[in-house]
C-alpha positions in Angstrom: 0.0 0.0 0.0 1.1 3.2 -0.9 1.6 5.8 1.6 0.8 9.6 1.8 4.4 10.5 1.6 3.7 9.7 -2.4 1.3 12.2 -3.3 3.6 15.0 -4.2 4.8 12.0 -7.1 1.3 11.2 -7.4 0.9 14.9 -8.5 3.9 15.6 -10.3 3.1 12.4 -12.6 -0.7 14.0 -13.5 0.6 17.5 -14.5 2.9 15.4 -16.8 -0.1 13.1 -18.0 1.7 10.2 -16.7 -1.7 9.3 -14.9 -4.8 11.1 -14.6 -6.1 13.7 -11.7 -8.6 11.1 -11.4 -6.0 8.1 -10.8 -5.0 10.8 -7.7 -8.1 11.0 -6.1 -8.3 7.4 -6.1 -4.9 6.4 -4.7 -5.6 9.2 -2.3 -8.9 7.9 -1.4 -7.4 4.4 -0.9 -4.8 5.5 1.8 -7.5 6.9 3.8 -9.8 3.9 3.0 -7.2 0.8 3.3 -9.3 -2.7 2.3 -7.4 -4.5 5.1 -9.7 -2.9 7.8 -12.9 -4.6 8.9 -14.3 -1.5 9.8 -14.5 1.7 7.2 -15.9 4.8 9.5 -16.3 7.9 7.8 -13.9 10.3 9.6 -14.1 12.9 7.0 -18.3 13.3 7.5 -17.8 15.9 10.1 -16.0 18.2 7.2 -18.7 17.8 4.5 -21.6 17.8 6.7 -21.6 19.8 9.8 -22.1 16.8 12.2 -19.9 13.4 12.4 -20.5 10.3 12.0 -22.9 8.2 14.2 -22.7 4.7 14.9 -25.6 2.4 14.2 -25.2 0.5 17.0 -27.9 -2.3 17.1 -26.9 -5.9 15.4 -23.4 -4.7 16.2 -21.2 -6.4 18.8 -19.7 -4.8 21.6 -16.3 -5.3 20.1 -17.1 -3.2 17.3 -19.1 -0.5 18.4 -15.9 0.1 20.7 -12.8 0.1 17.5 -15.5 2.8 15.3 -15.6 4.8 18.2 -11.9 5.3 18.8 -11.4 5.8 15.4 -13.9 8.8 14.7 -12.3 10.0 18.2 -9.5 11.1 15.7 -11.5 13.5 14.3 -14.6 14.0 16.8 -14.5 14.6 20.4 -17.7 12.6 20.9 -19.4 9.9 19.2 -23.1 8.9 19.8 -24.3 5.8 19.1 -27.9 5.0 18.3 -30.2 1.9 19.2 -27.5 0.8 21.7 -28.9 -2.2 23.9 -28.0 -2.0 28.2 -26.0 -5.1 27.8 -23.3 -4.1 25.8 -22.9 -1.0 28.2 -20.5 -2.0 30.5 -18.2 -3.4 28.3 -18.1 -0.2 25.7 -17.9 2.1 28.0 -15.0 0.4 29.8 -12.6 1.4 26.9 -13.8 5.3 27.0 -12.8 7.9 29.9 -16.2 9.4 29.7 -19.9 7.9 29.1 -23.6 8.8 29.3 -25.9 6.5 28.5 -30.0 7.4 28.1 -31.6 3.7 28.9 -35.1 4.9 27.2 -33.3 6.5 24.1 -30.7 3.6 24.0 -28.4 6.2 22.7 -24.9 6.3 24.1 -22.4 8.9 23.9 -18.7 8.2 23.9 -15.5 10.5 25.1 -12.3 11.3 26.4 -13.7 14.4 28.0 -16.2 15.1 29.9 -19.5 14.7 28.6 -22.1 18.0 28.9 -25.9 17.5 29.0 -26.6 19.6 26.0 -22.9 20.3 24.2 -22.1 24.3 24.6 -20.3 23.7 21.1 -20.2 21.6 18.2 -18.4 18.3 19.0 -15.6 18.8 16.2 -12.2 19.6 17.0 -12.1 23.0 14.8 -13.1 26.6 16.4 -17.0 26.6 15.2 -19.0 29.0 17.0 -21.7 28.0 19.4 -24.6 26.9 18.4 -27.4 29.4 19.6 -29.0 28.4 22.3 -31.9 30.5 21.4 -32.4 28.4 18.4 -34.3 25.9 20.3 -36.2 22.8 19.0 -39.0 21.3 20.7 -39.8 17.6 20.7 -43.2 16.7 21.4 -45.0 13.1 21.9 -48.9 12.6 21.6 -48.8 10.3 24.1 -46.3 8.7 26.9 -46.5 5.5 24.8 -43.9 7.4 21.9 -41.7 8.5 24.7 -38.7 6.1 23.7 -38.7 7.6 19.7 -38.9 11.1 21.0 -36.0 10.6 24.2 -34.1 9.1 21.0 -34.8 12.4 18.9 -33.7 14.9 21.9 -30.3 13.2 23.0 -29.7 13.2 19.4 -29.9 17.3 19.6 -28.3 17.5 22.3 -25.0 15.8 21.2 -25.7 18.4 18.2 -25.5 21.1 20.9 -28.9 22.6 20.0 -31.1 23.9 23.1 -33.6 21.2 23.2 -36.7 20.9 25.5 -39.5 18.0 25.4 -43.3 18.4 25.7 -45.4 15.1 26.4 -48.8 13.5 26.3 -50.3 16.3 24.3 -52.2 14.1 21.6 -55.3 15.1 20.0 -57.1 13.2 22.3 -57.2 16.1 24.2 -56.5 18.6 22.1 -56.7 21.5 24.8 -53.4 20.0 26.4 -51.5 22.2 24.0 -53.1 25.8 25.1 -50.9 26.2 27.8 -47.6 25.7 25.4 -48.2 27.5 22.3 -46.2 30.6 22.8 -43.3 28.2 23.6 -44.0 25.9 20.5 -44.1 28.9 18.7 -41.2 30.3 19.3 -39.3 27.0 18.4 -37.0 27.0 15.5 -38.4 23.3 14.6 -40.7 20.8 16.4 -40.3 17.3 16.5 -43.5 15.7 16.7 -43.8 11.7 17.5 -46.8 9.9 17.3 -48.2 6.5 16.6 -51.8 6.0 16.3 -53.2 7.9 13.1 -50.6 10.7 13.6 -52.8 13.5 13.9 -51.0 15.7 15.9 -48.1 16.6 13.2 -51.2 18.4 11.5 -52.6 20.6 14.6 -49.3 21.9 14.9 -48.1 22.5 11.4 -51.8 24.8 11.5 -50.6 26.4 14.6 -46.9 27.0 14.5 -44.4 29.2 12.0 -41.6 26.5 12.0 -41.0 23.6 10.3 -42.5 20.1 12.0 -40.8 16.9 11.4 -43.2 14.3 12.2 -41.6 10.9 13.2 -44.4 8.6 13.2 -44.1 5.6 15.5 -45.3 2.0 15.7 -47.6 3.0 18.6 -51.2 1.2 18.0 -54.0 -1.2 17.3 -54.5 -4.2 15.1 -54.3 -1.9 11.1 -51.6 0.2 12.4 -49.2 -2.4 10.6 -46.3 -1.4 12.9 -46.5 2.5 12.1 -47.2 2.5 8.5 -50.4 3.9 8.6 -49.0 6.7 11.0 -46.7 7.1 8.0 -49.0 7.2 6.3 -51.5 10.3 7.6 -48.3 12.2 8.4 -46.9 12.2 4.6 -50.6 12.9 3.7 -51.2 16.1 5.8 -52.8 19.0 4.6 -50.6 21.1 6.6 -47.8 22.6 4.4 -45.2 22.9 6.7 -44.9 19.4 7.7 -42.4 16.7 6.5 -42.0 13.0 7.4 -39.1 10.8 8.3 -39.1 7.0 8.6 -41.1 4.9 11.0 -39.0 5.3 14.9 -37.1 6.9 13.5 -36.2 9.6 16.4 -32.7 10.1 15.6 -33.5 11.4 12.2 -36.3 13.5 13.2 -33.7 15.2 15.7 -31.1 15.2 13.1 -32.7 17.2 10.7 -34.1 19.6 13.4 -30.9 20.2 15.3 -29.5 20.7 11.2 -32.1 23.5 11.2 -31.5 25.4 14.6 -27.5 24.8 13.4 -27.9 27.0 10.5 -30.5 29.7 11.7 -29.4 33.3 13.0 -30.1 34.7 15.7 -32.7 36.8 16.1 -31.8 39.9 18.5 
């Protein structure tokens, strides 16, 4: 294998159409990527996107949750890692100097420093600015029931470092619950709503509130519910124009996308 200490020949032999700029990027690429690794985590994510790679960590053993995570360490300060079950805990988080661990999320976040609630700054090494903290999201749940999907969706923003606050039980089954909170919903900078059942909730607020909702419908219901699909469903059919869907449980991508949007919005003095 070819090491980085060969690029400058690398280049010299394309501006001499020895090889082509293309034949560089891919020698390039295959230092960073060697095929003799089991594992391929994408260190470079954090550079093109904002935010850095997060390990998947259900079906995956103990063993290899632990060698991603000390390899995106060389480029992140923390790693979170989603759908992570209580047994495999102990053993992770014995190879890390700093853990916290949300049991009803099953998200796990992984550090050689100490670990804030809600991150002051974005995780990456580099100087970014803080995130606002008046950029807040809210996550709401129509009932107790979709608490895991939206616990999943507010660690997730708060390992983004976006102010995040949650709001529960407020289905439409009583729709009334939500008086008392509108001036705080609407002064979100995005809501995450989760809700099984037909999903109505996503709707009421998309008519109530100026921000953007991401609904995250979840497999919370009776018999024709088919696991969340016909929550999936309502919520992509919604009359409400400022509503979008992402998949079924899928909390961490509902809080993704929000904390993406209260990353990128200004202030407002």
């Amino acid at each position: 294998m070819d090491c980085p200490s060969d690029i400058d020949s690398w280049i010299a032999q394309a501006k001499v159409g020895d090889i082509s700029w293309t034949q560089v990027a891919e020698k390039i690429l295959a230092v960073q990527h060697p095929a003799a690794s089991e594992h391929q985590p994408d260190t470079d994510r954090g550079r093109r996107c904002g935010f850095g790679e997060v390990i998947f960590g259900e079906n995956k053993s103990s063993q290899a949750i632990t060698s991603i995570a000390r390899k995106l360490l060389e480029t992140q300060s923390e790693i979170l890692v989603t759908r992570c079950e209580s047994d495999k805990l102990a053993s992770i988080a014995a190879n890390f100097a700093y853990s916290r661990y949300d049991s009803a999320a099953r998200i796990l976040r992984l550090s050689d420093r100490p670990i804030a609630s809600v991150n002051s700054r974005n995780f990456l090494d580099s100087s970014n600015e803080n995130l606002s903290s008046v950029n807040s999201v809210m996550v709401v749940t129509a009932g107790s029931t979709d608490l895991p999907v939206a616990r999943e969706a507010l660690e997730t923003l708060r390992w983004m470092g976006v102010n995040a606050q949650l709001l529960t039980d407020v289905g439409v089954a009583g729709p009334y619950r939500l008086l008392p909170h509108l001036n705080r919903l609407r002064d979100a900078v995005a809501i995450v709503v989760c809700a099984g059942m037909e999903g109505a909730l996503a709707s009421v607020l998309g008519g109530l509130v100026p921000c953007p909702i991401i609904a995250v419908p979840t497999s919370v219901g009776y018999g024709f519910n088919l696991g969340g699909v016909t929550t999936l469903l309502s919520m992509m059919s919604s009359c409400a124009a400022g509503v979008t869907v992402v998949n079924i449980d899928a909390g961490f991508k509902g809080g993704y996308v929000a904390g993406l949007i209260a990353a990128r919005k200004p202030t407002q003095l």
